[in-house]
VEXLONU-388549 format. One record per residue (C-alpha): residue number from 1; residue in three letters; x, y, z. Coordinates in steps of 0.2 Angstrom, whole numbers. Each point is the difference from the previous one (the first is absolute). Last residue first. Layout:
<marlos>
pos NUM; code ALA; px X; py Y; pz Z
...
</marlos>
This chain:
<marlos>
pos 439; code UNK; px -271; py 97; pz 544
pos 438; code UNK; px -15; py 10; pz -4
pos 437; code UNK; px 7; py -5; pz -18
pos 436; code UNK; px -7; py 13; pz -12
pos 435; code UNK; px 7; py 16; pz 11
pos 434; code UNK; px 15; py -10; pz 5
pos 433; code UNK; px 10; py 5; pz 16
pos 432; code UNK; px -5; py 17; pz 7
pos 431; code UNK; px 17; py 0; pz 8
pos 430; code UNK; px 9; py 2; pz -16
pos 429; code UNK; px -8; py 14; pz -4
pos 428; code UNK; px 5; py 10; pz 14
pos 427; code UNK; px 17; py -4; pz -6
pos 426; code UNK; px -5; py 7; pz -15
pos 425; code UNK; px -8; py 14; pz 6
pos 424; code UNK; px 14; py 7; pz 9
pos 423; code UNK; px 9; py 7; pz -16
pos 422; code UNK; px 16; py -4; pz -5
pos 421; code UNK; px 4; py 16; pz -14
pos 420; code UNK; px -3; py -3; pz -16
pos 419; code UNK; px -11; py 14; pz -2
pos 418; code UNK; px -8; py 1; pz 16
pos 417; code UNK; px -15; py 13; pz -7
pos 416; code UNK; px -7; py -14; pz -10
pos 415; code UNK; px -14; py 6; pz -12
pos 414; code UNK; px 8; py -2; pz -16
pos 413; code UNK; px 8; py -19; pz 6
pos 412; code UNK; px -20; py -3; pz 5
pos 411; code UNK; px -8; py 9; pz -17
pos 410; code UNK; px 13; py -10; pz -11
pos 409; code UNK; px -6; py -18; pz 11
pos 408; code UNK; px -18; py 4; pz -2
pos 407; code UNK; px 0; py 7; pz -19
pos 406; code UNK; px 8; py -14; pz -5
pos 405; code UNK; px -11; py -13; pz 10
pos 404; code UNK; px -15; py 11; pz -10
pos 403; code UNK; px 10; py -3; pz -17
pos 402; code UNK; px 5; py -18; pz 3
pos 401; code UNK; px -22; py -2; pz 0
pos 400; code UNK; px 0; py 4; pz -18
pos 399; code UNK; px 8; py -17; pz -4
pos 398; code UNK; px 6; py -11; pz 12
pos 397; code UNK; px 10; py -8; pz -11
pos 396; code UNK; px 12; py 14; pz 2
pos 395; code UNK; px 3; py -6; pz 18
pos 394; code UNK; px 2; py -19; pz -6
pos 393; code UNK; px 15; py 5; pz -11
pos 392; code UNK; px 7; py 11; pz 17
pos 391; code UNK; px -3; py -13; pz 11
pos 390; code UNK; px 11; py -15; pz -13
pos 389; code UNK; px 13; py 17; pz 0
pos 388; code UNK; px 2; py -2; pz 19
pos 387; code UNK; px -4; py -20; pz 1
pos 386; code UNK; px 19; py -3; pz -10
pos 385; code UNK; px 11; py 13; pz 11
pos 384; code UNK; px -9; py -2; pz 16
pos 383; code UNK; px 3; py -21; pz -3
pos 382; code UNK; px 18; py 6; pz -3
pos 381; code UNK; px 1; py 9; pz 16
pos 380; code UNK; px -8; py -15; pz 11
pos 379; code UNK; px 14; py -13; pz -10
pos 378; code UNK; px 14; py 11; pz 7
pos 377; code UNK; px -1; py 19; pz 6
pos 376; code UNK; px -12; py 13; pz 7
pos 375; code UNK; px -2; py 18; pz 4
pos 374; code UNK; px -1; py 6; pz -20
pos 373; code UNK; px -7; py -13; pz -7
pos 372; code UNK; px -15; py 1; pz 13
pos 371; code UNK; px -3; py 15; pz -4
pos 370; code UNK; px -5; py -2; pz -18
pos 369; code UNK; px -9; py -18; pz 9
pos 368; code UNK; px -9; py 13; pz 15
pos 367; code UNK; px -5; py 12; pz -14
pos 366; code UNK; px -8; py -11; pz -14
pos 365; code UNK; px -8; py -9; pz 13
pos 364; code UNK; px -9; py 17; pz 7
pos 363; code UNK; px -4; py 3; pz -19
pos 362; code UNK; px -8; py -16; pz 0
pos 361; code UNK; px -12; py 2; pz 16
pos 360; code UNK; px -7; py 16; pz -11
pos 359; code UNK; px -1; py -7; pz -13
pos 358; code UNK; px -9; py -17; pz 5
pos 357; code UNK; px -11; py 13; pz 11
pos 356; code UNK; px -9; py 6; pz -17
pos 355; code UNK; px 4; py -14; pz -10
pos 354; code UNK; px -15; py -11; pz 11
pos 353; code UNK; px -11; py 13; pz -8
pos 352; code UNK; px 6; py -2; pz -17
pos 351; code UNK; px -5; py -18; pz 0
pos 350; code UNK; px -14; py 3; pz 11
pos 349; code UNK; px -7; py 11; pz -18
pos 348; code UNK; px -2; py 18; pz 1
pos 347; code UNK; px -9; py 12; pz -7
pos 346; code UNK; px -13; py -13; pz -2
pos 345; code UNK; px -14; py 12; pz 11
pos 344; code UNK; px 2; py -10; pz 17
pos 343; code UNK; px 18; py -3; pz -1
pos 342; code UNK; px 6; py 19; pz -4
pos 341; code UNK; px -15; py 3; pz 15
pos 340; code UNK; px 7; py -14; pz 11
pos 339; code UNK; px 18; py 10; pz -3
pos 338; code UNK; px -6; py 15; pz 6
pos 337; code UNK; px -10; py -5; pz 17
pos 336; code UNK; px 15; py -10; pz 2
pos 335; code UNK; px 12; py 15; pz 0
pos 334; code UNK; px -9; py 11; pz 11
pos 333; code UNK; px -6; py -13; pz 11
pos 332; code UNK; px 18; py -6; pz 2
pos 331; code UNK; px 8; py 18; pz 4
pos 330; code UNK; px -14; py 4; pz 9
pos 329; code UNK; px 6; py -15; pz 12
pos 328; code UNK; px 17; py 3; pz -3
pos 327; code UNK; px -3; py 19; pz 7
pos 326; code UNK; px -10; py -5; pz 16
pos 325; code UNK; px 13; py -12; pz 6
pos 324; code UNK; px 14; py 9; pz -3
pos 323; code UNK; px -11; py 14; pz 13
pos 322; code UNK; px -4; py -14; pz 10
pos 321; code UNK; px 18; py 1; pz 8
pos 320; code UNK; px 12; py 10; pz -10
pos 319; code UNK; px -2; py 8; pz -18
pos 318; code UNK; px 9; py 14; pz 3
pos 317; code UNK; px 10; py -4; pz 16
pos 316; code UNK; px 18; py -2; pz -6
pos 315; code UNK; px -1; py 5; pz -19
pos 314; code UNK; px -8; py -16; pz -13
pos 313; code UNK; px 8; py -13; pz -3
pos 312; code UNK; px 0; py -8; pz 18
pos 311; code UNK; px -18; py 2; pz 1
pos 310; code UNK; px -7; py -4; pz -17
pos 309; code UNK; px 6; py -17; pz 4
pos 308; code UNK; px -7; py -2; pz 15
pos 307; code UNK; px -15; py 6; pz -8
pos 306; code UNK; px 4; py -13; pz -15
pos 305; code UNK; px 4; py -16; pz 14
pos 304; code UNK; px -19; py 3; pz 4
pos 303; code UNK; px -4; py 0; pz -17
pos 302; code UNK; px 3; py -12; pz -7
pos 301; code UNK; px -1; py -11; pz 15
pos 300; code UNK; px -18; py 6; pz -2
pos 299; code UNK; px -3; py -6; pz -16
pos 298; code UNK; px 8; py -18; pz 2
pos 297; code UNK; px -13; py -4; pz 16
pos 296; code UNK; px -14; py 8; pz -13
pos 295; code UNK; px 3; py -8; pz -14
pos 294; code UNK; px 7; py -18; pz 8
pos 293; code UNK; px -18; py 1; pz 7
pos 292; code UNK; px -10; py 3; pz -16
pos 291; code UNK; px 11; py -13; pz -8
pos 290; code UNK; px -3; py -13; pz 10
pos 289; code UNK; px -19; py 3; pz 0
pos 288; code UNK; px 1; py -2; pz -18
pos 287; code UNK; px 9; py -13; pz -1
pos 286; code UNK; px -13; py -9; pz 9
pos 285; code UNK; px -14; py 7; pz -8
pos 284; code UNK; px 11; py -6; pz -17
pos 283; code UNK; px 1; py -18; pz 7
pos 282; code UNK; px -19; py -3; pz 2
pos 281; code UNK; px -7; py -2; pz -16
pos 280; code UNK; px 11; py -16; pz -2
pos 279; code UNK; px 17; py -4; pz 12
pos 278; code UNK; px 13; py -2; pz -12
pos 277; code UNK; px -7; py 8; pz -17
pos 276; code UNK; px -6; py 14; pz 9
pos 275; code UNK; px 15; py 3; pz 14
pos 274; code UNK; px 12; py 0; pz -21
pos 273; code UNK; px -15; py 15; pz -3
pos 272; code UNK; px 3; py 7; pz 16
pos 271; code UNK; px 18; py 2; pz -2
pos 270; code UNK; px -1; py 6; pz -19
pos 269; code UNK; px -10; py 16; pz 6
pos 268; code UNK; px 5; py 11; pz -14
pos 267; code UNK; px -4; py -13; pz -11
pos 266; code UNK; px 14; py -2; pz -16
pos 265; code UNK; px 1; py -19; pz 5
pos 264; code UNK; px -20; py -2; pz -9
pos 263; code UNK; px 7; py -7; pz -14
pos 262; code UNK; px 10; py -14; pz 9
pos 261; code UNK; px -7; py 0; pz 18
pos 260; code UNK; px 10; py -15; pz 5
pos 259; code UNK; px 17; py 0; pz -10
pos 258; code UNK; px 2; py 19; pz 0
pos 257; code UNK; px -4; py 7; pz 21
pos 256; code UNK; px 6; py -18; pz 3
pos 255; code UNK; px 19; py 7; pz -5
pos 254; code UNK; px -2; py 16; pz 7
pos 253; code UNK; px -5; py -6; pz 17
pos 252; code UNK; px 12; py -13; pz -1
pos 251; code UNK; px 16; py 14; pz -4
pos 250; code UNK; px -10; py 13; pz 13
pos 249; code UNK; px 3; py -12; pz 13
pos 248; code UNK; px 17; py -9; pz -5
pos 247; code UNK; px 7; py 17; pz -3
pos 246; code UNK; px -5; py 5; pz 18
pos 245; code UNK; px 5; py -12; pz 11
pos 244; code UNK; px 15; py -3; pz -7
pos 243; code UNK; px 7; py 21; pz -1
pos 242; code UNK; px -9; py -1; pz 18
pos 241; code UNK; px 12; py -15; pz 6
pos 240; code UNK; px 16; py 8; pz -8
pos 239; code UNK; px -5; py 18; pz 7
pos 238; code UNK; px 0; py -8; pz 16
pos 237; code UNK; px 17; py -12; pz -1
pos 236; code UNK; px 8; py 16; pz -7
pos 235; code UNK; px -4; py 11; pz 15
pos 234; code UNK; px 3; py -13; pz 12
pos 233; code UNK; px 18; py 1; pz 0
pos 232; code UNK; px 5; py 19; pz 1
pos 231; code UNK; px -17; py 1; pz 9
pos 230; code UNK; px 3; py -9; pz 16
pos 229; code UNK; px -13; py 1; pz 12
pos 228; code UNK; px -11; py 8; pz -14
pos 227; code UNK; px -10; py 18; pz 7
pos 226; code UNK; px 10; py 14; pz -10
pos 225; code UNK; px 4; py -10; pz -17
pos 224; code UNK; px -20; py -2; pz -2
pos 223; code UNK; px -3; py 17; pz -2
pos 222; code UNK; px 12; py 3; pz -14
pos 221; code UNK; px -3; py -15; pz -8
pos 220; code UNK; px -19; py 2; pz -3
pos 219; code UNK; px 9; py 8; pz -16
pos 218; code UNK; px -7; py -16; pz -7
pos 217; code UNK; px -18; py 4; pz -1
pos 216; code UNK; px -2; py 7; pz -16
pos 215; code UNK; px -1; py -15; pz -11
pos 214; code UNK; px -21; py -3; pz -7
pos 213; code UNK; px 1; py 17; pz -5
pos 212; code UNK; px 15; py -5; pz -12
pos 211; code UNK; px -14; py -11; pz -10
pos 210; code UNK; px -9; py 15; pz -6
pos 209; code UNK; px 20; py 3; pz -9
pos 208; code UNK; px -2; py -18; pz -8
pos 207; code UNK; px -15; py -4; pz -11
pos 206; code UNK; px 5; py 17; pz -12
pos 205; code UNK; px 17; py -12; pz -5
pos 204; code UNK; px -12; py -16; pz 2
pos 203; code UNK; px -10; py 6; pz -14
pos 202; code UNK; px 11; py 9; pz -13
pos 201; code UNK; px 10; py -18; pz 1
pos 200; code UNK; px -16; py -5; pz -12
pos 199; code UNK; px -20; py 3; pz 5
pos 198; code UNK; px -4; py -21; pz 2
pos 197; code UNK; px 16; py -5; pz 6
pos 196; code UNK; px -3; py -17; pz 6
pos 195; code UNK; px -16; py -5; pz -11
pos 194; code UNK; px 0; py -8; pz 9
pos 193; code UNK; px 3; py -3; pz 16
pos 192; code UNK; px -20; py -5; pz 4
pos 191; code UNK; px 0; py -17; pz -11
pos 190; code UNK; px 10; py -7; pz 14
pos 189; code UNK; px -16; py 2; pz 11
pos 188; code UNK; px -1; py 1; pz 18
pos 187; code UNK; px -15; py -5; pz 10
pos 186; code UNK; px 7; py -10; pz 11
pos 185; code UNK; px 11; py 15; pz 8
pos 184; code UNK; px -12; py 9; pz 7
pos 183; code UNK; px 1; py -8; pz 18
pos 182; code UNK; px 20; py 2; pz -1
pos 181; code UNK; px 1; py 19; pz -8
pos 180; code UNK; px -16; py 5; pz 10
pos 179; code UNK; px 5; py -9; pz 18
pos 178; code UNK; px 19; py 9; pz -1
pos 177; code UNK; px -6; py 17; pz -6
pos 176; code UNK; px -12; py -2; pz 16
pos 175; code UNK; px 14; py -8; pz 11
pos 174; code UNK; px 11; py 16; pz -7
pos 173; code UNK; px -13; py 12; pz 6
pos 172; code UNK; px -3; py -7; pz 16
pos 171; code UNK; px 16; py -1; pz 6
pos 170; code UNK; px 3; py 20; pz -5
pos 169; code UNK; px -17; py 2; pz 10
pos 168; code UNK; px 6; py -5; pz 15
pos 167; code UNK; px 18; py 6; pz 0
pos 166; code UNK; px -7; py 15; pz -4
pos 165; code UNK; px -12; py 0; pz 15
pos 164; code UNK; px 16; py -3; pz 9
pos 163; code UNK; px 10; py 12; pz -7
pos 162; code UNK; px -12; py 12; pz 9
pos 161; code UNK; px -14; py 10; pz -11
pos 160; code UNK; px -2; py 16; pz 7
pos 159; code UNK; px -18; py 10; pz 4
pos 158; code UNK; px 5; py 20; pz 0
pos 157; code UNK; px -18; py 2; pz -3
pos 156; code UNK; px 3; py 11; pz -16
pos 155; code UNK; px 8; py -16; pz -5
pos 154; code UNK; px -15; py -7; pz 3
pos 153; code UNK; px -10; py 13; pz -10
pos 152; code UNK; px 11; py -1; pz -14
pos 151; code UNK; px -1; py -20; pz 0
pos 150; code UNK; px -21; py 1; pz -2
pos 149; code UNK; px 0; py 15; pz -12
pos 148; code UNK; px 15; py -9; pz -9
pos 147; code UNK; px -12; py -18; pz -1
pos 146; code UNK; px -15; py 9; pz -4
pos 145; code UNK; px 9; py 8; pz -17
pos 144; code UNK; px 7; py -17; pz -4
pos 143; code UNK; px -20; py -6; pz 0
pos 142; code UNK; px -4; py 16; pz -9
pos 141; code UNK; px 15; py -5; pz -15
pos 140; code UNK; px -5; py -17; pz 1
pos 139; code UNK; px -19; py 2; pz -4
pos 138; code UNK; px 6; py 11; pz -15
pos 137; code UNK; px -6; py -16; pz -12
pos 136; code UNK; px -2; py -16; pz 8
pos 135; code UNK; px -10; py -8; pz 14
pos 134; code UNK; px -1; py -17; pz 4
pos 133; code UNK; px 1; py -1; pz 20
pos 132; code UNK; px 16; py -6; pz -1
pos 131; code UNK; px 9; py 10; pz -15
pos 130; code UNK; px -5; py 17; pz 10
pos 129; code UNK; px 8; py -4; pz 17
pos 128; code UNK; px 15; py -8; pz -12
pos 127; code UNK; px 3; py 18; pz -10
pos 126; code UNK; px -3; py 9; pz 16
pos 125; code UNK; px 13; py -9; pz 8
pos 124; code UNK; px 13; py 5; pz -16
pos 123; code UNK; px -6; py 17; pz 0
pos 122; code UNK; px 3; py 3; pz 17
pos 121; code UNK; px 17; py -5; pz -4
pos 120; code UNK; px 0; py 11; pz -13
pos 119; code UNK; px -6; py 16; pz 10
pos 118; code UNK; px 16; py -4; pz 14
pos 117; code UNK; px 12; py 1; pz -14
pos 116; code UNK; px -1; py 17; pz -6
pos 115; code UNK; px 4; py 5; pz 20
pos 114; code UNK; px 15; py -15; pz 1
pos 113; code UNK; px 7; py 6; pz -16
pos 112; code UNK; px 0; py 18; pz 4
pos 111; code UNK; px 9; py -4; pz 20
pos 110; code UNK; px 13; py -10; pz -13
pos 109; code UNK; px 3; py 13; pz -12
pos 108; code UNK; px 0; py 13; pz 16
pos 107; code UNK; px 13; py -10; pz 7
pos 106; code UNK; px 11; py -3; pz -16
pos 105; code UNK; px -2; py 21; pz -3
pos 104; code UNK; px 8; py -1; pz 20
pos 103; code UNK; px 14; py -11; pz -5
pos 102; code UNK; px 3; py 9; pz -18
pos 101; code UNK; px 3; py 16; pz 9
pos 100; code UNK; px 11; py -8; pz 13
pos 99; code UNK; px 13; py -7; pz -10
pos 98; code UNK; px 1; py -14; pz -14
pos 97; code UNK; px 8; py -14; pz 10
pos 96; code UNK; px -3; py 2; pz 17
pos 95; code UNK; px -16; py 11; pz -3
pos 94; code UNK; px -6; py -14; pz -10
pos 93; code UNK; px 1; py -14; pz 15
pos 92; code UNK; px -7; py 16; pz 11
pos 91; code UNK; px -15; py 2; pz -9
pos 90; code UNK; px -4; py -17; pz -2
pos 89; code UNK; px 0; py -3; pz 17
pos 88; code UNK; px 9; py 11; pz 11
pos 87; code UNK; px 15; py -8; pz 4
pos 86; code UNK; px -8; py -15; pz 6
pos 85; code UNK; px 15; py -11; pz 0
pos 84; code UNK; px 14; py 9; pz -11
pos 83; code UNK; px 10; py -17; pz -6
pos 82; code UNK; px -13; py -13; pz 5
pos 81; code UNK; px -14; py 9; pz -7
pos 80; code UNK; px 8; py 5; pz -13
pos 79; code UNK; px 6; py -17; pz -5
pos 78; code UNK; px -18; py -8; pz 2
pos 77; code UNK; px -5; py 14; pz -11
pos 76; code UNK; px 9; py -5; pz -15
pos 75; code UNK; px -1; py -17; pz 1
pos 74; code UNK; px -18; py 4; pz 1
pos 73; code UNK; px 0; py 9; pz -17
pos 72; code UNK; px 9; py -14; pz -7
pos 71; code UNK; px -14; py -13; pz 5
pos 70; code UNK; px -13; py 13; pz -6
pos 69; code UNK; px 9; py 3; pz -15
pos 68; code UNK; px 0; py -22; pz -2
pos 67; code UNK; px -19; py 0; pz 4
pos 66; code UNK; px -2; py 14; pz -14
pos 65; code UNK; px 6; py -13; pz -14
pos 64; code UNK; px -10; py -12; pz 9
pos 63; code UNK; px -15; py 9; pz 2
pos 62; code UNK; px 1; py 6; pz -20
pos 61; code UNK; px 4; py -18; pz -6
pos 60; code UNK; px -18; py -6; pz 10
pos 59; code UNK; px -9; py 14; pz -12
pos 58; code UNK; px 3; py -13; pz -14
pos 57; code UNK; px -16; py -7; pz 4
pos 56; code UNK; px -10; py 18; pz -5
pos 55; code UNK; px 13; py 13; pz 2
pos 54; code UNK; px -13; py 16; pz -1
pos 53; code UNK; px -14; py -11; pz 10
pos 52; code UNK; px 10; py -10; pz 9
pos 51; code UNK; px 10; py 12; pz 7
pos 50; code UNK; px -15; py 12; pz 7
pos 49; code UNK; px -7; py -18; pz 8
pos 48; code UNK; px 15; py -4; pz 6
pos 47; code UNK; px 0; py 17; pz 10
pos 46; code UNK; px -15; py 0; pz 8
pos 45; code UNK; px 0; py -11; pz 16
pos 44; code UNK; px 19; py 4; pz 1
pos 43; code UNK; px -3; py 18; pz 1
pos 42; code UNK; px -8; py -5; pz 17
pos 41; code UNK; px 15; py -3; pz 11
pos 40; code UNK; px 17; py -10; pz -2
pos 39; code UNK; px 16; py 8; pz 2
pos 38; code UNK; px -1; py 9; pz 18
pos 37; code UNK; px -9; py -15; pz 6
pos 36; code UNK; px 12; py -12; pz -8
pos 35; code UNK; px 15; py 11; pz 11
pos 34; code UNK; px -11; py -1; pz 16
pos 33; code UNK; px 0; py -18; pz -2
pos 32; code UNK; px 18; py -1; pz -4
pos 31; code UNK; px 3; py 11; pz 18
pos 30; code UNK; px -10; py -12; pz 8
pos 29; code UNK; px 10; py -16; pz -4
pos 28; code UNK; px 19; py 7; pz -1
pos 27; code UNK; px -6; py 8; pz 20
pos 26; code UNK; px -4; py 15; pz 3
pos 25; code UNK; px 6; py 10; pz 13
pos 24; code UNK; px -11; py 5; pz 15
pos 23; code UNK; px 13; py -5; pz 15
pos 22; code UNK; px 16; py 8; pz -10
pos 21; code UNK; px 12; py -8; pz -6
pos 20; code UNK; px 16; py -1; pz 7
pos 19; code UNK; px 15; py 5; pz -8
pos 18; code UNK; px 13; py -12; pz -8
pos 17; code UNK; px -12; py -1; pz -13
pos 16; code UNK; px 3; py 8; pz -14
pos 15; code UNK; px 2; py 19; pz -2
pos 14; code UNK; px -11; py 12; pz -13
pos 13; code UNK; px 10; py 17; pz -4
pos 12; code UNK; px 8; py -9; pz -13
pos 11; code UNK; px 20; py 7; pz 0
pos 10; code UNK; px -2; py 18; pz -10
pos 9; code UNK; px 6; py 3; pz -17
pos 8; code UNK; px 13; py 11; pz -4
pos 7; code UNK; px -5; py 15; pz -9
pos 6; code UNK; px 0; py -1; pz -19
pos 5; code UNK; px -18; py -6; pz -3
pos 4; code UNK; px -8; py 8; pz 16
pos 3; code UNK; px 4; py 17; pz -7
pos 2; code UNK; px -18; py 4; pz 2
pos 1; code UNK; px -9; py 8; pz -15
</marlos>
């Protein structure tokens, strides 16, 4: 442990702006469209689908409930971000608090989530190829197989997506969401609520923790902090407009996903079947194709910003260069290749697939907010206070999967030779900016 707690704490290392900014700094506008981008991907063509299906109707009470974590939790990182800048990511935010030990086992949780992750996104445009052209049974599974060969052997290519290319597709995903809720909106039916909690409260309380996959994104602050004009003042205004953004996307989409599929809502390709009822036959090719790009363009920020990453965590030139590149990729196969045959054979359902980097991602949260009371003060340390045990309920939620994010996060603090020594890596980190943003 640190002795941040009793030492004095520092003046915010971010300054206003009485300095000038620099030529490429972003403006309130960009920067709130690279923040949506770093919050909305493909999960989000899944997910209500997963909810519906344990919540049924009522599964709109575990979005909101986890819409008003995800608004504490971005309080939270707004004012770390504005107090230690870039500081190293999410490593160095729970290094300040918590020591350096827990900042690099945060790290590794968070390189971890961003490998186990990569399969299920796959999953999710496999799921829509397969939906598209009619086919069922393990048909997703090889089509999410074909989509990791395919974004493996481009990142093995050293091909980037810009944040332009994001900007791109981040505009076309919440114009498709926009055009399925809207167009498909006709065919509601009241009669479709209820019954409104058709498996109890025992249903939305195992609805919610998939949900929390759907929320990683908001540590994006700590790369955004280093290229605002004026971050001590834009900061908020950008995580405002993305905290908006988002919870009235995934709010509609979760809302039509109930009133206009009904008992179908428990899909796992809800956004193609709302395209469906929209636009005819056609509106799930169209999905589909959607969601086949997003996959792969989301995939290889993954994991472009995970060799980075791997990089800063690991000793000064051991995973360098290609060499990172080489080991996130086998990394990724390794772990997909694994987690498609759990899926493939019934080991497995999504449901528990998606827990596997909603874990992971969680017990990085469950670090920054325990840190973050520590290192902060006012109304940003009492929403730490409140969303650090609300992380820690959804954690064990998780199921069997809390055990592998365990065994990560011990296996890292074990495995740390820096003790809680500063150690170079976070700053590195910090200059990687966000490995599921590309921001």
């Amino acid at each position: 442990m640190s002795d941040t707690a009793s030492a004095p704490r520092p003046r915010p290392s971010v300054r206003s702006s009485s300095r000038p900014s620099s030529p490429g700094a972003l403006s309130t506008a960009g920067a709130s469209a690279l923040y949506i981008g770093a919050l909305l991907g493909p999960s989000l063509l899944l997910l209500p689908g997963l909810a519906a299906r344990a919540a049924g109707p009522a599964s709109l009470l575990a979005w909101l409930v986890l819409l008003g974590l995800s608004g504490l939790i971005a309080t939270v990182f707004c004012a770390l971000g504005t107090r230690l800048g870039s500081a190293g990511g999410v490593a160095g935010y729970t290094a300040a608090g918590l020591g350096a030990r827990a900042g690099r086992a945060a790290g590794w949780c968070f390189l971890a989530g961003v490998v186990a992750g990569a399969p299920v996104v796959c999953l999710i445009g496999g799921s829509y190829a397969a939906a598209a052209v009619g086919a069922d049974g393990n048909a997703a599974v090889r089509a999410g197989l074909v989509l990791l060969a395919l974004v493996l052997a481009v990142r093995l290519l050293g091909v980037r997506t810009g944040a332009g290319l994001q900007l791109v597709l981040v505009s076309g995903l919440v114009g498709l969401v926009l055009f399925a809720v809207l167009g498909s909106a006709p065919t509601a039916r009241a009669a479709h609520w209820t019954p409104f909690l058709p498996h109890g409260w025992a249903g939305v309380a195992r609805s919610a923790p998939p949900l929390m996959f759907a929320f990683v994104g908001w540590e994006a602050a700590a790369s955004l902090t280093t290229r605002l004009r004026d971050p001590r003042r834009q900061l908020r205004r950008v995580v405002l407009i993305a905290f908006a953004v988002t919870s009235l996307l995934c709010l509609g989409l979760a809302a039509a996903t109930v009133a206009v599929l009904g008992p179908g809502a428990g899909g796992s390709v809800p956004l193609a079947d709302l395209m469906r009822a929209a636009l005819g036959p056609r509106g799930p090719l169209l999905a589909a194709g959607a969601a086949v790009v997003l996959t792969l363009a989301a995939t290889n920020t993954y994991l472009t910003g995970a060799a980075a990453l791997l990089d800063a965590l690991l000793p000064s030139g051991t995973a360098s260069g290609r060499r990172g590149s080489l080991a996130v990729v086998a990394a990724t196969a390794f772990t997909g290749v694994a987690l498609f045959a759990l899926v493939g054979t019934g080991v497995l359902t999504t449901a528990q697939l998606v827990a596997v980097p909603t874990a992971l991602f969680l017990v990085v949260y469950l670090t920054c907010t325990a840190a973050a009371v520590r290192v902060l003060d006012g109304v940003p340390r009492l929403a730490a206070a409140v969303s650090c045990p609300a992380v820690l309920a959804l954690l064990l939620g998780t199921g069997w999967p809390v055990l592998a994010a365990a065994g990560v996060a011990l296996t890292a603090a074990a495995l740390d030779r820096t003790g809680d020594r500063p150690s170079s890596a976070h700053s590195a980190a910090g200059r990687q900016g966000s490995p599921t943003s590309g921001v």
